[in-house]
Structure formats: structure tokens, C-alpha cells
C-alpha positions in Angstrom: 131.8 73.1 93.7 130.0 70.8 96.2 132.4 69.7 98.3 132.6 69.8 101.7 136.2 70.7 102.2 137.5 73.8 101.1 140.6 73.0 99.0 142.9 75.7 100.2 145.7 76.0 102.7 144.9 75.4 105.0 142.0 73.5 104.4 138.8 74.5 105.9 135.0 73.3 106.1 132.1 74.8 104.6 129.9 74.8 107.0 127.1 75.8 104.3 127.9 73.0 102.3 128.1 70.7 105.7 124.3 72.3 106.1 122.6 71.3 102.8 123.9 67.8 102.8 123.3 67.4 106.4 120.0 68.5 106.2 116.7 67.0 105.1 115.2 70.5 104.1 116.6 73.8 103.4 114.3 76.8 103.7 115.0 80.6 102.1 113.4 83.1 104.2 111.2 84.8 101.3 110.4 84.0 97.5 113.1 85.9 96.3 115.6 84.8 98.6 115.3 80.9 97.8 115.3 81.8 94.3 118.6 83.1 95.1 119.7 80.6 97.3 118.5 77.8 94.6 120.2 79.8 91.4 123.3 81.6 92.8 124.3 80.0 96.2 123.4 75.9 95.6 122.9 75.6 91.8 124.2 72.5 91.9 122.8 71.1 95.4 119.4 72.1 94.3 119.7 69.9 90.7 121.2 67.4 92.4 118.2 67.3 95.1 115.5 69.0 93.9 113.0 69.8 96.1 115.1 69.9 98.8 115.8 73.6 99.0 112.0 75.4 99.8 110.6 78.8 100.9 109.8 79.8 104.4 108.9 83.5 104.4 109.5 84.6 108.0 107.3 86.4 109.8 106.4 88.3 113.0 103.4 88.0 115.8 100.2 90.3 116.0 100.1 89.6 119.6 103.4 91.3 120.1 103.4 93.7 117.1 99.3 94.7 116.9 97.7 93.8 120.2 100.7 94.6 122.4 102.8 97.6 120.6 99.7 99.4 119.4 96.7 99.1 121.7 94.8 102.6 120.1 94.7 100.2 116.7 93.6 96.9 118.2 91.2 98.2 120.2 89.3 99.1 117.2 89.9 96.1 115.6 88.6 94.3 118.7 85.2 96.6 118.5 84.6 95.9 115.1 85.7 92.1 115.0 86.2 90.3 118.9 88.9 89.6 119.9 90.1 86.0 117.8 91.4 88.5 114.9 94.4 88.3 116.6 95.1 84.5 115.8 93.5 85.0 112.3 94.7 88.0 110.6 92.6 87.2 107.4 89.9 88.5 109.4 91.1 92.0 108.6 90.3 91.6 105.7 86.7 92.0 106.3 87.6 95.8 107.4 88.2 96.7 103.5 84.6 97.9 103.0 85.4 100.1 106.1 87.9 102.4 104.0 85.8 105.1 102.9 83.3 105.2 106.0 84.2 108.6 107.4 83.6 107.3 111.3 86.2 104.4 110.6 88.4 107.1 108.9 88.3 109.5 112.0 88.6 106.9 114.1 92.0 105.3 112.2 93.2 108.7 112.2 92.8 109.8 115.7 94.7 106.0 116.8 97.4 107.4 114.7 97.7 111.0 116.6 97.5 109.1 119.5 100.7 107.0 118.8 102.9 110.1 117.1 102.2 112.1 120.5 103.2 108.6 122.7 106.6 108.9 120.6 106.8 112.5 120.6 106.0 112.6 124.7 108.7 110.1 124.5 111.0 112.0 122.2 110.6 115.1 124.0 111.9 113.7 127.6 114.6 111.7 126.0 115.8 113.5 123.1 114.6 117.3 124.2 113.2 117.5 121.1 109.8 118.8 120.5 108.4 116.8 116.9 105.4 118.1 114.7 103.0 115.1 115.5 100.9 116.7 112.5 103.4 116.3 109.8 103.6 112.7 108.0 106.7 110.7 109.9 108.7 109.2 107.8 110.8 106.3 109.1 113.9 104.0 108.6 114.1 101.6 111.7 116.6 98.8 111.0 120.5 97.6 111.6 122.8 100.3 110.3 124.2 98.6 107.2 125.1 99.8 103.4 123.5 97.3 101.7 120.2 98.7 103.6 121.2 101.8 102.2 120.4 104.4 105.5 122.8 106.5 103.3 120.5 106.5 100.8 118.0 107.7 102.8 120.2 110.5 104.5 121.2 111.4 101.0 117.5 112.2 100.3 116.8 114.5 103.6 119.7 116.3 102.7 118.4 116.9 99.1 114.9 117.8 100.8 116.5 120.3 103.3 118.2 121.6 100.3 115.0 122.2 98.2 113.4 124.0 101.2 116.2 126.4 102.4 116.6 127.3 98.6 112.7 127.6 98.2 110.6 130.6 98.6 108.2 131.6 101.9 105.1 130.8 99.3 106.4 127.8 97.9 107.4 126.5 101.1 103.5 127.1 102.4 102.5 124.6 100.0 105.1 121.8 101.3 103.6 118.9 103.5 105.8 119.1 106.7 108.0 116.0 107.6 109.7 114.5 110.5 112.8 111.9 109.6 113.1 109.2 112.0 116.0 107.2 111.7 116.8 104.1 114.5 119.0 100.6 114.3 122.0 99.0 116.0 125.5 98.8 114.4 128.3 96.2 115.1 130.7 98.0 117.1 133.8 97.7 114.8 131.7 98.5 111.6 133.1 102.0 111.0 131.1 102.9 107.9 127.9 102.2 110.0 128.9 104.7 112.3 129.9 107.4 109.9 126.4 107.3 108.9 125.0 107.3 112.2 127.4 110.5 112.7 126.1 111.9 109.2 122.6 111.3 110.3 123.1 113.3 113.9 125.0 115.8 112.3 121.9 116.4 109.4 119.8 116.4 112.5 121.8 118.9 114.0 121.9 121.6 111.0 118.3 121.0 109.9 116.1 121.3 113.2 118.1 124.1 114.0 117.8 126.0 110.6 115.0 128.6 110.5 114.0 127.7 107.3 113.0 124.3 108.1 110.6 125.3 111.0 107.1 123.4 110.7 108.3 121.4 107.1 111.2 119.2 107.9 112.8 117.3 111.2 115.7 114.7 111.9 116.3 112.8 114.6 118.6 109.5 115.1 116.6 107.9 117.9 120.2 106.1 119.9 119.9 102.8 122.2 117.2 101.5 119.8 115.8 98.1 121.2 112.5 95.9 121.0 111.0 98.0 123.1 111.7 101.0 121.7 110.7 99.7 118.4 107.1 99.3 119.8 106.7 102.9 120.7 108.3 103.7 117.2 106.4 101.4 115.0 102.8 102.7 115.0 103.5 106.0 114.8 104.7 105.8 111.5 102.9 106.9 108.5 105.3 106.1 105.8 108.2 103.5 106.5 111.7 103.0 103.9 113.2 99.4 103.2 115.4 99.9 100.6 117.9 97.3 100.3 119.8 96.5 97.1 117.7 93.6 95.5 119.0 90.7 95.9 120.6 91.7 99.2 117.9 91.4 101.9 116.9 87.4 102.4 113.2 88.9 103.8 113.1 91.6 106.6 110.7 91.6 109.3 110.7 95.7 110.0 108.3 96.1 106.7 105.9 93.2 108.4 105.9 95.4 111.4 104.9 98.9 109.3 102.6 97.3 107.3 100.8 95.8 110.0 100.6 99.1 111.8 98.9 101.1 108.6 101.9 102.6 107.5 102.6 102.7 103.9 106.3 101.8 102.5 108.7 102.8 100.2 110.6 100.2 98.7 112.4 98.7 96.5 111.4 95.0 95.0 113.6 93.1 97.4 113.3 90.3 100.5 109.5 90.2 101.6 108.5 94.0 100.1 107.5 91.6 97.1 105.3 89.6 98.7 103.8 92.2 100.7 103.1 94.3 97.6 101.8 90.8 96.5 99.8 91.0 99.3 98.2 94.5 100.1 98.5 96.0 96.7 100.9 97.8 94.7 98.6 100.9 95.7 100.1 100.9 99.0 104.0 100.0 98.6 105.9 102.5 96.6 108.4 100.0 94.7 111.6 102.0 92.8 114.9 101.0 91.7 116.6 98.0 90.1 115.2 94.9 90.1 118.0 91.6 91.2 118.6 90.9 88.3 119.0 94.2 86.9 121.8 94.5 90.2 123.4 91.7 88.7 123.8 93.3 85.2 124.7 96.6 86.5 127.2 95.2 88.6 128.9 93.6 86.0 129.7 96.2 83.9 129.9 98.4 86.6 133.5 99.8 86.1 132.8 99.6 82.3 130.0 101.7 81.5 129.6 105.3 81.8 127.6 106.9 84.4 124.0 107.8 84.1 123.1 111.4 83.0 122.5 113.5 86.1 119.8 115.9 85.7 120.9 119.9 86.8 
């Protein structure tokens, strides 16, 4: 189990193995992932060299991600604070009192517009598409993958679309519109990745041309999606979805970037969604689904048990 030469033909290194003896310390990238790596991936490196494997949560900067990316938000943290917040982001924290003050309110909201019409200027002379920048966006920015689950999430506009083209004019009136945004890369020979990116433009397709739909609900797939990009579609958001399988995700750095942004996320307990629940408060981060170790169990008896009740 902890050798360094696979014992097949032919034979081959593990390089992981190669890593952990090689190595005088062996981070995880969140508290959930070295759990992982210590229980699942190096039981027996870890209680051979205990305190050898330890957690490094990654991170992201506030110069790029705050200060940079989002200059209607830092400028009134700069105005409240001075400008060192930037290298100390505890000093936010100072800010809490600030919540229910109607001027601060007004002023968080109107830094908000301001960054849904800088996408929506953007979306509009890219995309030709003309969004509602009053309607709560709704985001899921990150590689196209299925253990990410942006199927998931398609799954769920598609149930939404369904509810309002089946829905009366009066109950529709008392729906809070919603624009979709969906962005992230894809290896190029990962065709399951690109079905969904297909699936997602053709949802876009049906539901911002469907009559029905007109001031509750838009799609869009924004395509080429970079660094760059991702700072003109980070602080725009209102409410951002990482949604990995637990267990799956060693930390993400996407919720970092929403959460440092004021948007809220919906997510399931998995990579660094934990600690930043931890973090700003279980008020504020929407947790659902299984839990790793409840993965773990349903994936074991997986093709044994019978399928959960599905309600009409």
C-alpha cells in the first residue's frame, strides 16, 4: 500500500507516493480536503508520520479580487476605513454595525447596480443580449465538470422555466425575476463538458426567447471566459452556486471570490464552502445536500437500494 513502485506490468511509479516520502510536509488545500487526503488517500503515510500531512486552505488576493475587480465596493470600503483594509481584511469586520444603517444600505446597493449594468453593458455588445440588471443574478462561474455539477444547475433553470410557463399571469406577478449566468472553461476532449455547455446555450436559447419568461427569467453561457472576464462577472453577482459532490472539491477559490464581493452562496458542505460558512455565518451560505460521508454511503449501495420517492 505504500510503496513506491506500482506492482503491475509494466511497472510504474507513483508519483504521489514518490511525493509524501519525498517531502518534509504535505498540505490539503481546505479542512475537509486533508481530512480526506489523511483518511482515504495516505491512511497509512499519515500513521506512519503523523503530523506530516497538514491543512493549507488556499486563498485568493483582495488587491486583485476587491480593490482591482470591484472598484464601486472598495471605494466605500476605503471611505469608511483608509485604505490598509486591503492588507487586513479583519478590518471589515468593523463594517458589521453598518448592516442596518439605511445610508450604508443605499450605498451597497447602488455599487451593486453599478456592477450588473458594467456586465450587462458588457453583455449587451458581446452577447446582443439585453439582461434585467434589477432581477437577482444568479451565477455558476467555474471549469465545466460533473462532479461540479453545472448540470445540476441547468437541471434547476429548466425546472424554473417550467414552473413559469405552466404558471398563471397573477402568479407569475408575484415571482422575483432572475438572470442565469453560467461561465467556465472545458478540456477540449471532455465531451460531457461540452454537452452541457450545448444544453446550457440551447436552455438559453428557448427561455429568453419564450414570451412567458419576459421580465422573470434569463440564460446566458457567457463563452471565452478568462480572468478578466471573471472580474467584470464576479461583483455583479447577487447569489453564486458551488455545488460539488462532497468530498469532491479539495477547496475552490470562485466561492472566495463571491463571498468577498457580497454575494451570497448556495452550496453544498464541500472544499472551502465549510469554512466560509464557518466564517460569515450559516445565515449567509445556503448549505444542501449530502454530506462526504453521507456520498460515501450512498455510493456504496448505490446500485442496491431503491431510488428515492419523487414527489408529483
Amino acid at each position: 500500500a505504500m510503496s513506491i513502485i506500482e506492482e503491475s506490468q509494466p511497472k510504474m511509479v507513483r508519483m504521489a507516493h514518490l511525493a509524501v516520502v519525498g517531502s518534509h510536509v504535505v498540505n490539503g488545500v481546505a479542512e475537509i480536503h486533508t481530512a480526506l487526503v489523511k483518511s482515504r488517500l495516505f491512511p497509512e503515510f499519515n500513521e506512519m508520520w503523523p503530523g506530516r500531512i497538514v491543512n493549507v486552505t488556499n486563498g485568493v488576493t483582495p488587491r486583485r479580487w476587491i480593490l482591482q475587480a470591484n472598484p464601486a465596493l472598495s471605494s466605500i470600503f476605503t471611505a469608511i476605513l483608509g485604505p490598509g483594509w486591503v492588507n487586513n481584511l479583519r478590518r471589515l469586520e468593523t463594517l458589521k454595525p453598518l448592516a442596518t444603517d439605511p445610508a450604508f444600505q443605499a450605498q451597497w446597493s447602488e455599487a451593486k447596480r453599478i456592477n450588473k449594468q458594467r456586465l450587462a453593458a458588457w453583455v449587451r455588445e458581446s452577447m446582443g443580449i439585453e439582461l434585467m440588471v434589477d432581477a437577482i443574478f444568479d451565477m455558476q462561474v467555474k471549469r465545466i465538470h460533473e462532479y461540479k455539477r453545472q448540470l445540476l444547475n441547468v437541471l434547476s433553470i429548466v425546472h424554473r422555466y417550467a414552473v413559469i410557463a405552466t404558471s398563471t399571469e397573477e402568479q407569475r406577478r408575484a415571482m422575483t425575476p432572475r438572470v442565469c449566468i453560467i461561465a467556465g472553461k472545458a478540456a477540449p476532449g471532455y465531451d460531457i463538458a461540452k454537452k452541457i455547455i450545448q444544453l446550457a446555450c440551447g436552455l438559453s436559447k428557448v427561455v429568453n426567447n419564450d414570451v412567458r419568461c419576459a421580465n422573470l427569467l434569463q440564460v446566458v453561457f457567457i463563452p471565452n471566459f478568462n480572468v478578466s472576464l471573471a472580474e467584470l462577472i464576479i461583483p455583479a453577482s447577487d447569489v453564486s452556486q458551488h455545488i460539488s459532490t462532497a468530498g469532491m472539491e479539495a477547496s475552490g477559490t470562485g466561492n472566495m471570490k463571491f463571498v468577498m464581493n457580497g454575494g451570497l452562496i448556495v452550496g453544498t458542505a464541500d472544499g472551502a464552502n465549510i469554512e466560509i460558512a464557518r466564517a460569515i455565518g450559516k445565515d449567509d451560505l445556503f448549505c444542501f445536500g449530502a454530506t462526504a460521508d453521507e456520498v460515501a454511503a450512498l455510493r456504496r449501495t448505490m446500485h442496491t437500494r431503491a431510488p428515492a420517492p419523487v414527489d408529483p
